[in-house]
LOKOL-778500 format. One record per residue: residue number from 1; residue in one letter; chain; z negated, y, x negated of N, C-alpha, C in turn. Coordinates in steps of 0.1 Angstrom, whole numbers, plus 5000, padded with zeros to 4 digits. Each point is the difference from the previous one (the first is absolute). Example, Ala and Ser with C-alpha at 12.3 -4.5 7.8 and 13.67 -1.06 7.14 Angstrom:
# LOKOL-778500
<rec 1 "A" "A" <4922 4943 4868> <5000 5012 5009> <5000 5012 4991>>
<rec 2 "S" "A" <5007 5011 5004> <5000 5011 4991> <4992 5011 5008>>
This chain:
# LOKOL-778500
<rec 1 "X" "A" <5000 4988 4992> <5000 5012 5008> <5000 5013 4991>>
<rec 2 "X" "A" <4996 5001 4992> <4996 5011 4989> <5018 5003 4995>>
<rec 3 "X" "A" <5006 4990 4999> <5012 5004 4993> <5011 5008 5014>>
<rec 4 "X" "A" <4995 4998 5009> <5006 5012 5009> <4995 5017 4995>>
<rec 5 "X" "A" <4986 5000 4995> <4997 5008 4995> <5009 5010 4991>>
<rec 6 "X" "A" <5004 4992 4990> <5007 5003 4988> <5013 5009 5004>>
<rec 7 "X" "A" <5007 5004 4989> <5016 5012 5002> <5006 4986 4996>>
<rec 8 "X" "A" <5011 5000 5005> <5014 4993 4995> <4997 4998 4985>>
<rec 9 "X" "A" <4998 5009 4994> <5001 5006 4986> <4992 4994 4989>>
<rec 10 "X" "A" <4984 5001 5008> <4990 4992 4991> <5002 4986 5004>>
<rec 11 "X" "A" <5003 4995 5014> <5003 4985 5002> <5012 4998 4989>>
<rec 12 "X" "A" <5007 5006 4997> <5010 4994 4990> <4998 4999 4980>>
<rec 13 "X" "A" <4987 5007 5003> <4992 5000 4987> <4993 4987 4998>>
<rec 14 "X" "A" <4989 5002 5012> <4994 4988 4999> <5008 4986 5005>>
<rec 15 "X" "A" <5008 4999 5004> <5008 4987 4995> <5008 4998 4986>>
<rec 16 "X" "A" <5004 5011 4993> <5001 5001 4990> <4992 4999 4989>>
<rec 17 "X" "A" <4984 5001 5004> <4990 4994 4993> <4995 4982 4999>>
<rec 18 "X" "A" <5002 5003 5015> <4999 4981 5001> <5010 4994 4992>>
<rec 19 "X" "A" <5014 5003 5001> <5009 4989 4994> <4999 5005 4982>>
<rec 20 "X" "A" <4993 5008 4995> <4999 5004 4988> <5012 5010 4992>>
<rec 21 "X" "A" <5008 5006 5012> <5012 5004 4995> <4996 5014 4996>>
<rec 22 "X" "A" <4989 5004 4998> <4996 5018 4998> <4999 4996 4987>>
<rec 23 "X" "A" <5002 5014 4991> <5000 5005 4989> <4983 4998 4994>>
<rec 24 "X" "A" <4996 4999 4987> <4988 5000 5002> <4990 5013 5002>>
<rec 25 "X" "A" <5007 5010 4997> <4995 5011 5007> <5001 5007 5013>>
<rec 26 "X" "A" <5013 4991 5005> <4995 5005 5016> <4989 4985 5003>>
<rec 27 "X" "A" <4999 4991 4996> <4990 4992 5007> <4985 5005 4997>>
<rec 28 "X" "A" <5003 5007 4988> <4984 5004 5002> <4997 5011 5003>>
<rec 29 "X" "A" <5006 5007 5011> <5002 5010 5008> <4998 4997 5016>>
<rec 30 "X" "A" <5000 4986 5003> <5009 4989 5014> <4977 4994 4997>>
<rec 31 "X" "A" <5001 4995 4987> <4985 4994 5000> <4990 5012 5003>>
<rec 32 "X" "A" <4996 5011 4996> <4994 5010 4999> <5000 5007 5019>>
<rec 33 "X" "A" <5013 4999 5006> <4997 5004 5014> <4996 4985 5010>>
<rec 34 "X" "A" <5001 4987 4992> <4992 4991 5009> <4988 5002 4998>>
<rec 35 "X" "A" <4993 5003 4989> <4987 4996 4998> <4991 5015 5012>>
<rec 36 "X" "A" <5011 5011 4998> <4994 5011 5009> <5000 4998 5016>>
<rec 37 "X" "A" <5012 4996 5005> <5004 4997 5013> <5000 4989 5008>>
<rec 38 "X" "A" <4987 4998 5005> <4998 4989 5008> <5016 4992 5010>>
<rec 39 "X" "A" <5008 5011 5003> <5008 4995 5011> <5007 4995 4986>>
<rec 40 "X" "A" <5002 5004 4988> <5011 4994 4995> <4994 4988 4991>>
<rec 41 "X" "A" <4988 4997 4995> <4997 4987 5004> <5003 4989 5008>>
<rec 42 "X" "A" <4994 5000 5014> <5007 4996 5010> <5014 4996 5000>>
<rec 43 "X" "A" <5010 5012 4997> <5013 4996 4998> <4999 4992 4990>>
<rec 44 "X" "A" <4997 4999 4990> <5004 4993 4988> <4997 4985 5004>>
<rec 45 "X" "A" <4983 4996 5007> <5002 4989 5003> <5008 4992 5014>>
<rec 46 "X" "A" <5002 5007 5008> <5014 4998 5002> <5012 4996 5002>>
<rec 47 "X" "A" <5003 5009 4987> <5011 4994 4991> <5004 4988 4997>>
<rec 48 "X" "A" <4988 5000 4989> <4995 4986 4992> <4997 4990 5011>>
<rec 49 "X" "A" <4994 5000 5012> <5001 4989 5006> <5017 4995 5008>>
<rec 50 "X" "A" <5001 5013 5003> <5019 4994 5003> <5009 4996 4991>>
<rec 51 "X" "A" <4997 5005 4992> <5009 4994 4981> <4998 4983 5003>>
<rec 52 "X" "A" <4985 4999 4997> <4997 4985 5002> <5003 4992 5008>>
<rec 53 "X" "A" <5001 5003 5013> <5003 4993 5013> <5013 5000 4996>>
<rec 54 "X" "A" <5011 5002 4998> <5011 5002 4997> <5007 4993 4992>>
<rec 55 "X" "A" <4990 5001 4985> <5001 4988 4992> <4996 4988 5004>>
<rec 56 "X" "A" <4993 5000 5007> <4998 4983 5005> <5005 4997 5007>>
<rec 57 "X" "A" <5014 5002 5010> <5009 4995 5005> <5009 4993 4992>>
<rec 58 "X" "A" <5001 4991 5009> <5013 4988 4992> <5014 5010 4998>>
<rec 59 "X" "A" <5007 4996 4987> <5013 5006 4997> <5010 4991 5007>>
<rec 60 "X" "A" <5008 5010 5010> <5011 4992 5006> <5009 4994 4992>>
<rec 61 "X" "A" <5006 4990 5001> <5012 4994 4993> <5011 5003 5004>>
<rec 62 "X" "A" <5007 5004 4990> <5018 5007 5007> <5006 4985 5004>>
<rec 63 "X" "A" <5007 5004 5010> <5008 4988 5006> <5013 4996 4991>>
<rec 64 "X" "A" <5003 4989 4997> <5008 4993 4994> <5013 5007 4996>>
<rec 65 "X" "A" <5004 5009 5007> <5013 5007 5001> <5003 5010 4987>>
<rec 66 "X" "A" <4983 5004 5001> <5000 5015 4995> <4995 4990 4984>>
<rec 67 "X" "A" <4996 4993 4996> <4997 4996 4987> <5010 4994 4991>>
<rec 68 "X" "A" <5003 5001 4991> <5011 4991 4988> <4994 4992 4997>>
<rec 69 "X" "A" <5011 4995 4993> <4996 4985 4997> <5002 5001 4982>>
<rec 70 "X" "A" <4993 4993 4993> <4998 5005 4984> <5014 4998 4994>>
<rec 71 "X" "A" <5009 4999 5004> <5012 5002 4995> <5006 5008 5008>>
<rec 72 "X" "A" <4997 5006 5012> <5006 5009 5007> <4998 5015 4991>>
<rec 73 "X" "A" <4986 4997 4995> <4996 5011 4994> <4999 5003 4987>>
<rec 74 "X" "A" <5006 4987 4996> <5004 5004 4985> <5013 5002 4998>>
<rec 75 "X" "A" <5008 5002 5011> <5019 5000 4998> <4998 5015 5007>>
<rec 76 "X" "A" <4992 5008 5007> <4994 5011 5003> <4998 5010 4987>>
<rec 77 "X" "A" <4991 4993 4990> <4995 5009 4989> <5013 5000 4990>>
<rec 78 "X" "A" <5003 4988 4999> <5017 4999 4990> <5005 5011 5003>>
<rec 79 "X" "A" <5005 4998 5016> <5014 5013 5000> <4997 5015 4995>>
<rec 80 "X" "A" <5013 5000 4992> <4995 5017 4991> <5001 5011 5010>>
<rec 81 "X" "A" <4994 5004 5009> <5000 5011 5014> <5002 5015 4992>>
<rec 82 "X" "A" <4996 5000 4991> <5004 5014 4992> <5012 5001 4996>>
<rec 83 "X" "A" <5006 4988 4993> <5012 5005 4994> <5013 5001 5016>>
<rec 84 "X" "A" <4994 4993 5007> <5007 5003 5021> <5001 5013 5003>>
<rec 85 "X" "A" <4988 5004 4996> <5001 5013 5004> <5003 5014 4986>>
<rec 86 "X" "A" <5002 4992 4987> <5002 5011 4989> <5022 4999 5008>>
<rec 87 "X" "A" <5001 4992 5001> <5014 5000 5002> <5005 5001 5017>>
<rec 88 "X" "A" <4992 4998 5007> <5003 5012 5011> <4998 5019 4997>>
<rec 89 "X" "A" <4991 5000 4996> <4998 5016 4995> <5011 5007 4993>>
<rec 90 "X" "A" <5006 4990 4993> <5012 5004 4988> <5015 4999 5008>>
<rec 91 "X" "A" <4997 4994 5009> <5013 4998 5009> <4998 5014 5007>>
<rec 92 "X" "A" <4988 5000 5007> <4998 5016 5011> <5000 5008 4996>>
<rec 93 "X" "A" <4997 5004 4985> <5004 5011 4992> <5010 5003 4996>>
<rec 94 "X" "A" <5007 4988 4998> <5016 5001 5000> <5006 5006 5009>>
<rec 95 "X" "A" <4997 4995 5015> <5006 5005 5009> <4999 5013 5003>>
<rec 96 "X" "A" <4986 5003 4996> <5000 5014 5005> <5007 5013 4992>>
<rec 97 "X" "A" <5000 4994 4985> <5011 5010 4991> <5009 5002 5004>>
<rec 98 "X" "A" <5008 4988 5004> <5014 5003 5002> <5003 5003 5011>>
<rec 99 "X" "A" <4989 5003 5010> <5001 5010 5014> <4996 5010 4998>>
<rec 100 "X" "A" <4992 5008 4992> <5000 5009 4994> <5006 5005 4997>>
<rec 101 "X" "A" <5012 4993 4989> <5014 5006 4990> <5009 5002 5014>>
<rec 102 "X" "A" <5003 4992 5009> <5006 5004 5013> <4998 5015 5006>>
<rec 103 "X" "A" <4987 5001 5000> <4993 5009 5008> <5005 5016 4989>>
<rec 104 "X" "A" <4998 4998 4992> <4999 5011 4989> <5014 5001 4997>>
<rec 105 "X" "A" <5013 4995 4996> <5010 5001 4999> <5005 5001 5016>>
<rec 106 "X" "A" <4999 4995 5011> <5004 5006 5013> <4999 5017 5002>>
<rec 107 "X" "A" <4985 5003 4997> <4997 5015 4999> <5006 5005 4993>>
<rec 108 "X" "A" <5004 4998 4989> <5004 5012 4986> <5013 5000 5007>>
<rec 109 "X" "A" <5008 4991 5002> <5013 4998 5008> <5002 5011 5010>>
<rec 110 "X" "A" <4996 4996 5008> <4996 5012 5012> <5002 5008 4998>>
<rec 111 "X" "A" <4985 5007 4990> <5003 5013 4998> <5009 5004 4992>>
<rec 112 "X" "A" <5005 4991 4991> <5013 5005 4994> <5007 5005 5009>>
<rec 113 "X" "A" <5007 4991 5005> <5013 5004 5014> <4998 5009 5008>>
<rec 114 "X" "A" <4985 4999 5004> <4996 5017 5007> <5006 5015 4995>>
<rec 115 "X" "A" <4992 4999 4984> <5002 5014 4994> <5014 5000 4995>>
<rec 116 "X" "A" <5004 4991 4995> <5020 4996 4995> <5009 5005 5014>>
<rec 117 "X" "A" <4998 4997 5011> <5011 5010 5012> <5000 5010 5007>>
<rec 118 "X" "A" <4987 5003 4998> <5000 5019 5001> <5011 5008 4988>>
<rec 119 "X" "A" <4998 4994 4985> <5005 5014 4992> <5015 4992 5002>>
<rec 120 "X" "A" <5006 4991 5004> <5012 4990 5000> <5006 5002 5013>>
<rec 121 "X" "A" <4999 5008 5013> <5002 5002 5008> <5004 5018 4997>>
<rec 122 "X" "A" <4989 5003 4995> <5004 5014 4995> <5015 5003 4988>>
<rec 123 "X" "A" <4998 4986 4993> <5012 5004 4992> <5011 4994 5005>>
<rec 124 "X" "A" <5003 4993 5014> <5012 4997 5006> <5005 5012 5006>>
<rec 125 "X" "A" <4987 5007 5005> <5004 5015 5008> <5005 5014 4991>>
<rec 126 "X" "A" <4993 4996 4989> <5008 5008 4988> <5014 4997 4994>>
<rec 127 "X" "A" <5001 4989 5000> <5011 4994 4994> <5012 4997 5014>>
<rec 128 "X" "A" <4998 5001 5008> <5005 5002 5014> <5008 5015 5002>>
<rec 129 "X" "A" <4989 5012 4998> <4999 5018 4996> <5016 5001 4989>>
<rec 130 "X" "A" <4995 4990 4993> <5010 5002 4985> <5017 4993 5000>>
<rec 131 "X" "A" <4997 4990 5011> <5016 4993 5004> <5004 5013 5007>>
<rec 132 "X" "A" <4997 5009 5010> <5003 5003 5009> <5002 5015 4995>>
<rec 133 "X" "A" <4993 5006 4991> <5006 5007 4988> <5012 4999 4994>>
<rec 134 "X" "A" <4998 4990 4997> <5013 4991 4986> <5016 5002 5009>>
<rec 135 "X" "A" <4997 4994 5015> <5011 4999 5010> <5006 5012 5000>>
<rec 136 "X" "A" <4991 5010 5004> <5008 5012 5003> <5008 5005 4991>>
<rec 137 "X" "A" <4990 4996 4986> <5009 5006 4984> <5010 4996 4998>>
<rec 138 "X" "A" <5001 4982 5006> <5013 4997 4998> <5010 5002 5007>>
<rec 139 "X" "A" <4999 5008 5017> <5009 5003 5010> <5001 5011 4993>>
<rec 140 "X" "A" <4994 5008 4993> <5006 5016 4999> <5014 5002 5001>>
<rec 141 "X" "A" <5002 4995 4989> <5012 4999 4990> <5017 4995 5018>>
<rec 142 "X" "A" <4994 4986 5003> <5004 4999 5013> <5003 5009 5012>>
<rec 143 "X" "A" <4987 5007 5000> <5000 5009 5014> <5007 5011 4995>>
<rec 144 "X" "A" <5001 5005 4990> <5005 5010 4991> <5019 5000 5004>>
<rec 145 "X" "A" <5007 4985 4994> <5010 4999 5007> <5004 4998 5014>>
<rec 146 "X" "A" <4994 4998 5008> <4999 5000 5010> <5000 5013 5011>>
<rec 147 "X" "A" <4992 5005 4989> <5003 5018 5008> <5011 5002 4999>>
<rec 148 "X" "A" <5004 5005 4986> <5010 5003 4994> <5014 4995 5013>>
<rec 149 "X" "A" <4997 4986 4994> <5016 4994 5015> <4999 5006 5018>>
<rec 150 "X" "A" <4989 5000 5000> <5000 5009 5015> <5006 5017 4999>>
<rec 151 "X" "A" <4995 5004 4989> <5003 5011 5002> <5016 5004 4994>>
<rec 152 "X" "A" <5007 4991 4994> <5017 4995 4999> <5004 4997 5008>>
<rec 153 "X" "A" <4990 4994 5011> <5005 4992 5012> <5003 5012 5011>>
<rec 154 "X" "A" <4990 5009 5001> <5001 5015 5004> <5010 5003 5000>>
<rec 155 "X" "A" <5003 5008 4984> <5015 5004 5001> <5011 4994 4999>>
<rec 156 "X" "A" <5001 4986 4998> <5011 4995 5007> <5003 4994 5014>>
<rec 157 "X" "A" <4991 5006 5006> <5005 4998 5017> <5009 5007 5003>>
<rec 158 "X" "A" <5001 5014 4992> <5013 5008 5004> <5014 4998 4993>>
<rec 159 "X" "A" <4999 4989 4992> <5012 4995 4992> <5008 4987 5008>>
<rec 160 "X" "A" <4986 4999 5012> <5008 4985 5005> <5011 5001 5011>>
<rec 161 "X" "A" <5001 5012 5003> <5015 5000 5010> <5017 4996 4983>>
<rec 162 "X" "A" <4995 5007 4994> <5009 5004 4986> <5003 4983 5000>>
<rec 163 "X" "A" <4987 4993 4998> <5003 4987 4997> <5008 4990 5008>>
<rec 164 "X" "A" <4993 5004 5010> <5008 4993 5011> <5014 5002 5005>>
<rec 165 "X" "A" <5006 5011 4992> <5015 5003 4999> <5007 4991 4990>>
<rec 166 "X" "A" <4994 4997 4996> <5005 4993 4981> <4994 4985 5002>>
<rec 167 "X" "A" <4998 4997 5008> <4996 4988 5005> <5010 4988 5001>>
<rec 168 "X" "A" <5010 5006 5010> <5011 4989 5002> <5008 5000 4989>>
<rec 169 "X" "A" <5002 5010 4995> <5008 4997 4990> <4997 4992 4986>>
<rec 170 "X" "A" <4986 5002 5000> <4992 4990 4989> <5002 4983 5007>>
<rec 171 "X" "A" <4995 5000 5011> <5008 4985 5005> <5012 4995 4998>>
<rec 172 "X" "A" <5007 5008 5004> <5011 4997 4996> <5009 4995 4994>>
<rec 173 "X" "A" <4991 5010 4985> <5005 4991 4985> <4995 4990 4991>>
<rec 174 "X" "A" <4982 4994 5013> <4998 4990 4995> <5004 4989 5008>>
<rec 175 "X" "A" <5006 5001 5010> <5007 4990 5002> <4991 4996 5008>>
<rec 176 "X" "A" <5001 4983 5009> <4992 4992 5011> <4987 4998 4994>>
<rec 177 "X" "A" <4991 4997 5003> <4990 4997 4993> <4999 4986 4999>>
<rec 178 "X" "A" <4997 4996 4986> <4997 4986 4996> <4988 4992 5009>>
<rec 179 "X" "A" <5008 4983 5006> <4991 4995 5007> <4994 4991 4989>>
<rec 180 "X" "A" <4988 4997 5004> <4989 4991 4991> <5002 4985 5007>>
<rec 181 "X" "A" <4999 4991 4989> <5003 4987 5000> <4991 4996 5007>>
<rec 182 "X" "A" <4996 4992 5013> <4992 4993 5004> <4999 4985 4993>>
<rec 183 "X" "A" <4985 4996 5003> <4998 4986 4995> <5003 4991 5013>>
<rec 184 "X" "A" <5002 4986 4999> <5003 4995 5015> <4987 4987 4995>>
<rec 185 "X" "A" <4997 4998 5006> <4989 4986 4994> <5010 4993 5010>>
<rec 186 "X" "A" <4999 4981 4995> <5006 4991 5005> <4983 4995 5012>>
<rec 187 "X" "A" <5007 4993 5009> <4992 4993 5004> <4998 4987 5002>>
<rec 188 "X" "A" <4990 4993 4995> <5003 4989 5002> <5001 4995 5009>>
């Protein structure tokens, strides 16, 4: 009854005194408040009488299943379980590098191609600016003749009655006009 008394705290002392697991200066800290504290007295014996009743129970026997057999358990201590698992570890480390190197060359990648088609989009639009430049420079010279014949073309509108007087007689002296050879394909 006394050990209802007690805190969580010192109950976990004083069983740590019974089973002898205290330091020996916390036990003679644990002895010093029994000899003062009647209730923890009490607790102590207690204890000690539950410890005992406890120990004098029969030890259960594990059922047949759960026990090896002396060769079960010496083919048990044989297998090397460390070097099982030194070479699983070396495998999963493995794996994980080279998902890593995935991971880490995917990103650099990325951002490569990211920052690479912004200034590469700009220099198509530049280099786009510069055909279309280049074009005109090379029509100059083109549109240049081109004027030029319109505006011959101009003044010889008023030449083309003249021409057309001098017409027939230019036919004339070249004679029928040449007919062009047709091809005939056969059929089969």
């Amino acid at each position: 009854m006394s050990m209802e008394k007690l805190s969580p705290r010192d109950r976990q002392r004083l069983a740590a005194y019974v089973d002898g697991e205290l330091s020996p200066r916390a036990r003679a800290r644990v002895a010093r408040r029994i000899a003062q504290d009647p209730d923890w007295q009490q607790a102590l014996e207690e204890m000690q009488a539950l410890k005992a009743a406890l120990q004098s129970l029969p030890r259960p026997r594990p059922r047949r299943d759960f026990t090896l057999s002396a060769a079960q358990a010496e083919a048990a201590r044989a297998r090397p379980r460390g070097a099982q698992r030194a070479l699983a570890y070396r495998w999963a480390s493995a794996v994980a590098v080279v998902l890593l190197a995935f991971v880490f060359v995917g990103s650099w990648m990325s951002a490569n191609l990211a920052t690479s088609a912004v200034p590469m989009s700009n220099s198509v639009a530049w280099k786009s600016q510069q055909t279309e430049a280049g074009q005109v420079e090379a029509l100059a010279p083109a549109m240049a003749a081109q004027e030029a014949q319109s505006a011959d073309a101009e003044k010889g509108l008023t030449a083309v009655p003249e021409m057309m007087a001098e017409a027939p007689q230019a036919m004339t002296d070249a004679g029928a006009p040449k007919a062009t050879p047709q091809v005939q394909t056969a059929t089969p």
